[in-house]
C-alpha positions as CSV (number, residue, x, y, z in Angstrom):
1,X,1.5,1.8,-29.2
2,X,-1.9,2.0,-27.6
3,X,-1.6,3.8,-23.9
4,X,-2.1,0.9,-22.0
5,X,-0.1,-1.9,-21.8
6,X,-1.0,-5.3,-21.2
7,X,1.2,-8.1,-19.0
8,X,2.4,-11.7,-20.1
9,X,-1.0,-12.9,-19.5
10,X,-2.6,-10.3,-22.7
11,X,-6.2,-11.1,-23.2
12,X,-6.9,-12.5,-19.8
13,X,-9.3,-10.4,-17.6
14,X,-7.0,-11.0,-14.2
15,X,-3.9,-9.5,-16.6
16,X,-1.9,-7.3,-14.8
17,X,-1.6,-3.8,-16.7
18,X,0.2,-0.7,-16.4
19,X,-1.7,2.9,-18.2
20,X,0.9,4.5,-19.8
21,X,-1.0,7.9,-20.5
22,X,-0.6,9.6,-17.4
23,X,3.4,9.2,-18.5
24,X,2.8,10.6,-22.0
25,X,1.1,13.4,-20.6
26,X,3.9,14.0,-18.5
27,X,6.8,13.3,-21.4
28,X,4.5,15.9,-23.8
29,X,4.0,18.7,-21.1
30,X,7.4,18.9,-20.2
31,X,8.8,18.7,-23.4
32,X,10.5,16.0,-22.2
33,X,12.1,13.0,-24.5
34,X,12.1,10.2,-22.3
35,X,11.3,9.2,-18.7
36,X,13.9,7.0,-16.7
37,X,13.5,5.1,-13.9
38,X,16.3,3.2,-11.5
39,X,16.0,0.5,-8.9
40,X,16.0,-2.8,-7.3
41,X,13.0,-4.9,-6.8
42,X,12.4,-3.4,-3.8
43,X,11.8,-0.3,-5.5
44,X,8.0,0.4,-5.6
45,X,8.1,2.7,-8.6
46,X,9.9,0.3,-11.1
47,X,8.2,-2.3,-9.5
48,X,5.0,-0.6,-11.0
49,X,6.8,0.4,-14.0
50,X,8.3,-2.7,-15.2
51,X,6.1,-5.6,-13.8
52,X,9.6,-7.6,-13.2
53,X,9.9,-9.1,-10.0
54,X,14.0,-9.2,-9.7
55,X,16.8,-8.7,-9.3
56,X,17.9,-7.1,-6.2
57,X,20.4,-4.5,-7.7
58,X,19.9,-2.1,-10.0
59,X,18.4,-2.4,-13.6
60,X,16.3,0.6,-15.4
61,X,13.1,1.3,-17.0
62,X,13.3,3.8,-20.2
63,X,10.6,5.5,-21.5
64,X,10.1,7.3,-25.1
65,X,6.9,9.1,-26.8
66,X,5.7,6.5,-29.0
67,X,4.5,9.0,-31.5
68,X,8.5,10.2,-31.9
69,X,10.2,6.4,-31.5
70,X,7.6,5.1,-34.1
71,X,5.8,7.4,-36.0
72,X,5.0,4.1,-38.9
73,X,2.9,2.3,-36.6
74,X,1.8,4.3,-33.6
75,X,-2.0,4.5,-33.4
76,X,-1.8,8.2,-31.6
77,X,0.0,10.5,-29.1
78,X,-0.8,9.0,-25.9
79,X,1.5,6.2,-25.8
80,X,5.1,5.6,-24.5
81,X,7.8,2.9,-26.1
82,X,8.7,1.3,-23.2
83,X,12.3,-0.8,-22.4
84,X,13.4,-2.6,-19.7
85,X,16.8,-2.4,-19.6
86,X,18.3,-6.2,-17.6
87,X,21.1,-7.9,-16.5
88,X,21.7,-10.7,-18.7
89,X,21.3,-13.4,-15.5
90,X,17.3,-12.4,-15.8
91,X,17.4,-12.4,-19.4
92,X,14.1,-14.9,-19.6
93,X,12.5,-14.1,-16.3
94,X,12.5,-10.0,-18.0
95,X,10.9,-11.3,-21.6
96,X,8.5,-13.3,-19.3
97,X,7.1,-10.4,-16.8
98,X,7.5,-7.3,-18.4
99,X,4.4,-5.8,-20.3
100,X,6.4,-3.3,-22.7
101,X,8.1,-2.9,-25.9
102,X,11.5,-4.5,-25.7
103,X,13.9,-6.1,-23.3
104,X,17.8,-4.6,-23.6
105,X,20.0,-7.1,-22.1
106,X,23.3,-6.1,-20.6
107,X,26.2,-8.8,-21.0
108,X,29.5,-6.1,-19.5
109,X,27.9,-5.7,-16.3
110,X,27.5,-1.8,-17.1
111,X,25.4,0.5,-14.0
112,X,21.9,1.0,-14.7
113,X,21.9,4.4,-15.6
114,X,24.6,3.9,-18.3
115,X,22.0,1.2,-19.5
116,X,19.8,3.6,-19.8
117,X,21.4,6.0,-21.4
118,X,22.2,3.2,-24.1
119,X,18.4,1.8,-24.5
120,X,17.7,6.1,-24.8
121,X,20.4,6.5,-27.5
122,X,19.0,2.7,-29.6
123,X,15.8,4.9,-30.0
124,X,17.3,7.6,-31.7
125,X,17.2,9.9,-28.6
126,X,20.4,11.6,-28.0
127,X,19.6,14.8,-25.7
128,X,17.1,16.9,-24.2
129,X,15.5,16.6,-21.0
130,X,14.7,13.4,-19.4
131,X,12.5,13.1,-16.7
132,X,12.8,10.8,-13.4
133,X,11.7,9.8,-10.4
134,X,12.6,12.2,-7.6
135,X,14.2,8.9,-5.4
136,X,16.7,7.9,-8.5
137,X,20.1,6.5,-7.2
138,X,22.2,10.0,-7.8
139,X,24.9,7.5,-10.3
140,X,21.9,7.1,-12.5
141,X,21.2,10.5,-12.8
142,X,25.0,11.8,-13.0
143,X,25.4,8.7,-16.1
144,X,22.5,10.4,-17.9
145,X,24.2,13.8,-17.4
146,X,27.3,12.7,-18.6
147,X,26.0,11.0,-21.8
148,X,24.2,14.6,-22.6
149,X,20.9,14.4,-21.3
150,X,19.2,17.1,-19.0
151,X,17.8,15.4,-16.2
152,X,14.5,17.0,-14.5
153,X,12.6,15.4,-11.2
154,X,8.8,14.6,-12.1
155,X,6.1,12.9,-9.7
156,X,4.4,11.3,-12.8
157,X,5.0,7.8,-11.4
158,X,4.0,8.3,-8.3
159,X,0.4,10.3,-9.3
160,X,-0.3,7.4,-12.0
161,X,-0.1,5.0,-9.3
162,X,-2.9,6.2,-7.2
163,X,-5.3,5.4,-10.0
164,X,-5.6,1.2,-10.1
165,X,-7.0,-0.8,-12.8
166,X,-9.5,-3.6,-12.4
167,X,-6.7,-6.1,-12.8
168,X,-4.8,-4.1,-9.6
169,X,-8.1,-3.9,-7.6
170,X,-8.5,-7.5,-8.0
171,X,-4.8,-8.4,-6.6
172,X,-5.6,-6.2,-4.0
173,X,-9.2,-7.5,-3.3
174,X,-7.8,-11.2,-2.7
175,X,-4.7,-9.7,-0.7
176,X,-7.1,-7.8,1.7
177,X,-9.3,-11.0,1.6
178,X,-6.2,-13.4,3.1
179,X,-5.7,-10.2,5.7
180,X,-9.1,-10.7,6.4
181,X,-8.6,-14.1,7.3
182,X,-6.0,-13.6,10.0
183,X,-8.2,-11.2,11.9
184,X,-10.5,-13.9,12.0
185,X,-7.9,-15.8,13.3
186,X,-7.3,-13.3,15.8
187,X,-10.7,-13.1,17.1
188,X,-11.2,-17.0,17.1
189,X,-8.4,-17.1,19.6
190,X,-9.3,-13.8,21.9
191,X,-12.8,-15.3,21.9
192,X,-11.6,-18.7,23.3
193,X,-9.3,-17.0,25.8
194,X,-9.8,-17.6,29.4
195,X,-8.9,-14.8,32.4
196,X,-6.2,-15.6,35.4
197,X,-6.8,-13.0,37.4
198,X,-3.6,-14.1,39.4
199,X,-1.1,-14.4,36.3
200,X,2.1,-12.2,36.4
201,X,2.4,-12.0,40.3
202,X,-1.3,-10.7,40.5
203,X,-1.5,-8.5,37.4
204,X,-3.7,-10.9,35.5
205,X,-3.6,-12.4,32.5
206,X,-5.4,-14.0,29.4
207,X,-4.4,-17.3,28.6
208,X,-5.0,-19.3,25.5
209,X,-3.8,-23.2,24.7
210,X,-2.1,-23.5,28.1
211,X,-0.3,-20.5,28.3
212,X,0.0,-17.1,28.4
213,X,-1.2,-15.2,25.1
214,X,0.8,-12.2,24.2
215,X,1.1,-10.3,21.2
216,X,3.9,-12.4,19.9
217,X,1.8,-15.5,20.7
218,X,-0.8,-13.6,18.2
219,X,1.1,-12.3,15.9
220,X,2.4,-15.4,15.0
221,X,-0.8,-17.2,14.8
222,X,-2.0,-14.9,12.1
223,X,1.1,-14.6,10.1
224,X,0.5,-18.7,10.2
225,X,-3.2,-17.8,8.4
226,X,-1.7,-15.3,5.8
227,X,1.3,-17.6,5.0
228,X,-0.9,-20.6,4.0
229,X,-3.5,-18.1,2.1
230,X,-0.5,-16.9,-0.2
231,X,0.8,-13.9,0.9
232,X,3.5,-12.7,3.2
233,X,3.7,-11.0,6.4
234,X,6.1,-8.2,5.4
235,X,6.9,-7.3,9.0
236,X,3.7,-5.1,9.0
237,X,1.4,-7.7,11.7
238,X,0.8,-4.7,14.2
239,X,-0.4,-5.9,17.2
240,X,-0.3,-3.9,20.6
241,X,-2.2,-4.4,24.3
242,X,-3.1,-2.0,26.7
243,X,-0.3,0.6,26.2
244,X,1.2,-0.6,23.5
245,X,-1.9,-0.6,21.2
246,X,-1.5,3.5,22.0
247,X,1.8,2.4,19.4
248,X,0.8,2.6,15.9
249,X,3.2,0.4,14.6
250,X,4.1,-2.3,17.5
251,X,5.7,-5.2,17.0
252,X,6.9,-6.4,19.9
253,X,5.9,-8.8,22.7
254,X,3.3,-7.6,25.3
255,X,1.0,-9.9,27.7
256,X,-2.5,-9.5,26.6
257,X,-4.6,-8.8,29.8
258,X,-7.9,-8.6,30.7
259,X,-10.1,-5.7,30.1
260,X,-7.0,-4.0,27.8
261,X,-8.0,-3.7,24.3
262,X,-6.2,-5.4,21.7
263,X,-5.4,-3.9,18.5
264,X,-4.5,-5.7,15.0
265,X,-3.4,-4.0,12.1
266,X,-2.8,-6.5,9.5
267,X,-1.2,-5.6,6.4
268,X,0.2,-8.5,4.4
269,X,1.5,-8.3,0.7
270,X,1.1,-10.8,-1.7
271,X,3.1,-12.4,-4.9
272,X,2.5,-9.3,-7.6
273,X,3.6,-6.8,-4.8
274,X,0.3,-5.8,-3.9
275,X,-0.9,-5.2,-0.2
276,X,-3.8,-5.5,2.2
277,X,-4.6,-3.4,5.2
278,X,-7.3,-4.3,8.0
279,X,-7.5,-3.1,11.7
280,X,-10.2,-4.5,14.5
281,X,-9.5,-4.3,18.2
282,X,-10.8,-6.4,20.8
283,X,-10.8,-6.4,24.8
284,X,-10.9,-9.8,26.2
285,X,-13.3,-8.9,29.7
286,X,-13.6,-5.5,29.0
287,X,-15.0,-3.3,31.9
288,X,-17.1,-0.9,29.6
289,X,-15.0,2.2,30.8
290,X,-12.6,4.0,28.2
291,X,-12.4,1.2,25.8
292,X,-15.8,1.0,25.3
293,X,-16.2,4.7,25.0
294,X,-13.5,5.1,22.5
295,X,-14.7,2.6,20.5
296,X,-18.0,4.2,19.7
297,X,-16.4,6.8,19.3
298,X,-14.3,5.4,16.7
299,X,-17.4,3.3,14.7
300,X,-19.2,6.4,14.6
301,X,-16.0,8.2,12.7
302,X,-15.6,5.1,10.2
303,X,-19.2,6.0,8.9
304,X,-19.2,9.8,8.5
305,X,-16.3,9.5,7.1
306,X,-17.8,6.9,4.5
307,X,-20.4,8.8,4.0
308,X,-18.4,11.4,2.0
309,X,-16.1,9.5,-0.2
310,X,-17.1,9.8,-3.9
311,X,-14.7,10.7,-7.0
312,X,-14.6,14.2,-6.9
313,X,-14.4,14.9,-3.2
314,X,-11.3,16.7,-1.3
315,X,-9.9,13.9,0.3
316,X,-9.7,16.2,3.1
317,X,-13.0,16.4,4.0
318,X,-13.3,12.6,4.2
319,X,-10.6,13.3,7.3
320,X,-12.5,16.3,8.1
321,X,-16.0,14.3,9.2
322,X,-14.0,12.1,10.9
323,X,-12.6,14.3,12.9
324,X,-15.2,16.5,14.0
325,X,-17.0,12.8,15.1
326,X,-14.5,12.6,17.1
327,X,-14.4,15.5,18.2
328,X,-17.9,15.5,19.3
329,X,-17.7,12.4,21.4
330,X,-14.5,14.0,23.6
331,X,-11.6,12.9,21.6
332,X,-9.0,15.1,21.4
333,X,-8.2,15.6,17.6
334,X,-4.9,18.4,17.8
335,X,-2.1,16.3,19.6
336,X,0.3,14.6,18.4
337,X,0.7,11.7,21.3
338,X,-3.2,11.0,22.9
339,X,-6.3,11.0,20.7
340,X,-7.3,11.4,17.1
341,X,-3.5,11.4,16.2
342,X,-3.0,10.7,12.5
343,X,-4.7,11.1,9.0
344,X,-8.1,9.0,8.7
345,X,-6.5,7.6,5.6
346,X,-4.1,6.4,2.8
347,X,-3.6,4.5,-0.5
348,X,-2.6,1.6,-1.2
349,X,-0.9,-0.3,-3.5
350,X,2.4,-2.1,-4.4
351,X,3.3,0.6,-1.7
352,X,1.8,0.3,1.9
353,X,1.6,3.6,2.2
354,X,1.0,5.7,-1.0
355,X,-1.3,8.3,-2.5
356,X,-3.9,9.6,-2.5
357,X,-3.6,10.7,1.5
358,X,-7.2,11.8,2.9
359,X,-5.2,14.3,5.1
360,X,-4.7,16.3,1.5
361,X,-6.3,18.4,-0.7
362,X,-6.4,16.7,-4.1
363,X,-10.1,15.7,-5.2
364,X,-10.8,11.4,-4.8
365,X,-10.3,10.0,-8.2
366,X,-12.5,6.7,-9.3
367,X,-10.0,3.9,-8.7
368,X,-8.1,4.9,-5.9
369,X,-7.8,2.7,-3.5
370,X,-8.0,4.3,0.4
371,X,-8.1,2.6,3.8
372,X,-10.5,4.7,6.2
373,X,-9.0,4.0,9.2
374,X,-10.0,6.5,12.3
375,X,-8.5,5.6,15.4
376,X,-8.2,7.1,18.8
377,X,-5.2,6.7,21.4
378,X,-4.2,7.1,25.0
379,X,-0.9,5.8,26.0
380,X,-2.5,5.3,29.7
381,X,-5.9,3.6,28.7
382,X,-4.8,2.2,25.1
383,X,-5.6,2.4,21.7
384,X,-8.6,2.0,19.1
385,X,-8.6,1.9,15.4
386,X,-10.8,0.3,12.6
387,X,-9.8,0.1,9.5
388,X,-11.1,-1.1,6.1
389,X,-9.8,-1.0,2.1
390,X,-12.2,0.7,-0.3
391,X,-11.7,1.3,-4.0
392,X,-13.5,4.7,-4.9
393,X,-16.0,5.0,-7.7
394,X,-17.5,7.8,-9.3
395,X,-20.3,7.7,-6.9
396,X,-18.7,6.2,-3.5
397,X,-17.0,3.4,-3.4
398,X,-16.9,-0.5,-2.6
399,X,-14.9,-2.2,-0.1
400,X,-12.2,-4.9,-1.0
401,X,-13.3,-6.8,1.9
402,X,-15.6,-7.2,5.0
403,X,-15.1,-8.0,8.4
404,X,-17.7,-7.6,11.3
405,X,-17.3,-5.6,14.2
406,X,-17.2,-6.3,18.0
407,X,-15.1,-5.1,21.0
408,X,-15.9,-8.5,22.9
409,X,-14.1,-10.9,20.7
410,X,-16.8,-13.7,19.3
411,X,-16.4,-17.2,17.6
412,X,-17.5,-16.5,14.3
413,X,-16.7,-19.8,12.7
């Protein structure tokens, strides 16, 4: 079969695909006579693999070389024969989502990896080495021992996931667009905020719509924009205030006060599995002092780190640039708790968090898709980040969607 295969929707431009080359590569360098996977729908690699959006317990992917499963009508060597192997319950749902070759159906309830050892055995393959996943359930991989088969760990999935297609880039594009959307919720609200300077017993306080705005108050106002723009929060609206936007993952309740800068990190994911990821921050009242330093600081970091991504580039030195900006306005960029305090980047996919990082070595590759997200933190003073989705091409890249930039919070509708 050719090496790419094409979803339920073959022949339609927005048609989800999966390249199977990178996995025949992988089969025909290791000498390998199938490639395995084993998971739930939660599982981001089958997810990838199979296209097929349930259950939640186990079911398996198989993999052959097309070339040996079907020497009559394969076109060349690059291809892989490609089974889903499902419980019977998801029988139709499997035949409708799942791009590849054939659908095995299990009526006796058997474990996934005996499944798979059965859908390896239909085509013809009864030893050798099989490859999979290095997270496979360790049942699976004892099954496929038992039934003969030498089983051998490969990163295949994982590296063939970094590069999208233009069908992924789109899913990601309009997931990043509804993310987009809740920022600009975000802002609306900060920018209609009012200051009580005698709120909390003196502290102060920002109020919004007769009360009290916290993050929680926030948090639920965007995940309001994303739900009714088609995608879900996932747990991942990070919004912190003050000390708690030092917090790189904070999802708890904080009062927003004045002057404090506000940071959103909004990372939805939508129906296909694929996921957005944006970052502003905001001070309502801001006094000009650290906030407005670090910020700066931090707009000056997005760009020279922009400046270098291009296929072909160590995704290092895209980290590199925006770290010696940094650097260079004050920030601290070797400690683990205040300053420059993680990598300026990651991919992203049907996983949050995936490869390429851009705190690697590994050259950019046209059609990964990276956030560039520098950020600087002080658990006394706060935290700073901006962060945007880009797609790399093979001479820079294009973002998967825009969003203006402002400390002071501004009505932009």
């Amino acid at each position: 079969m050719p090496a790419q295969r094409d979803g339920p929707a073959s022949g339609s431009a927005d048609a989800l695909d999966t390249d199977d080359a990178p996995l025949a590569a992988e089969l025909a360098d290791r000498d390998a006579v199938g490639l395995v996977a084993v998971g739930d729908r939660f599982d981001d690699d089958i997810r990838w693999l199979t296209r097929f959006s349930g259950p939640d317990r186990d079911y398996a992917f198989v993999a052959t070389p097309a070339s040996d499963a079907d020497p009559d009508t394969n076109e060349g060597t690059d291809g892989v024969h490609a089974t889903l192997c499902a419980p019977a319950l998801f029988d139709e749902q499997a035949r409708r989502e799942f791009p590849g070759d054939a659908v095995r159906v299990d009526d006796q309830g058997d474990p996934a990896g005996v499944r798979a050892a059965a859908a390896l055995a239909d085509r013809g393959v009864e030893s050798g080495t099989v490859l999979v996943p290095r997270g496979i359930p360790h049942d699976a991989a004892v099954y496929l021992e038992r039934a003969g088969y030498e089983v051998a760990s490969t990163d295949a999935v994982a590296r063939a996931r970094e590069t999208k297609t233009d069908a992924e880039v789109g899913r990601l594009r309009r997931v990043q667009r509804a993310a987009i959307r809740g920022i600009a919720r975000a802002e609306a609200i900060l920018a209609e905020a009012t200051v009580d300077p005698d709120a909390d017993d003196g502290a102060g306080a920002v109020r919004w719509n007769g009360g009290v705005l916290s993050t929680e108050r926030l948090r639920r106002q965007v995940n309001e924009v994303l739900a009714a723009h088609g995608v879900r929060d996932a747990g991942n609206t990070v919004i912190g205030a003050g000390a708690t936007a030092a917090d790189l993952h904070y999802t708890g309740t904080d009062v927003i006060r004045p002057g404090e800068t506000v940071l959103l990190d909004v990372s939805p994911r939508g129906p296909d599995g694929y996921y957005g990821d944006v970052t502003r921050t905001f001070a309502v009242d801001p006094d000009g002092g650290w906030e407005r330093r670090a910020y700066l600081a931090v707009e000056a970091a997005r760009e020279a780190a922009l400046e270098e991504v291009a296929a072909g580039v160590p995704a290092s030195t895209v980290h590199e640039e925006a770290a010696a900006e940094l650097a260079a306005h004050g920030f601290r960029v070797d400690s683990p708790e205040v300053g420059f305090t993680h990598s300026t980047g990651h991919g992203v996919g049907i996983s949050l968090h995936e490869g390429p990082s851009l705190g690697g070595d590994d050259e950019l590759a046209a059609g990964n898709v990276v956030t560039i997200e520098p950020g600087v933190y002080d658990p006394e003073e706060g935290g700073v980040r901006l962060e945007d989705l880009i797609v790399v091409t093979a001479d820079g890249f294009e973002f998967l969607g825009e969003y203006p930039f402002s400390l002071v919070p501004r009505d932009r509708e």
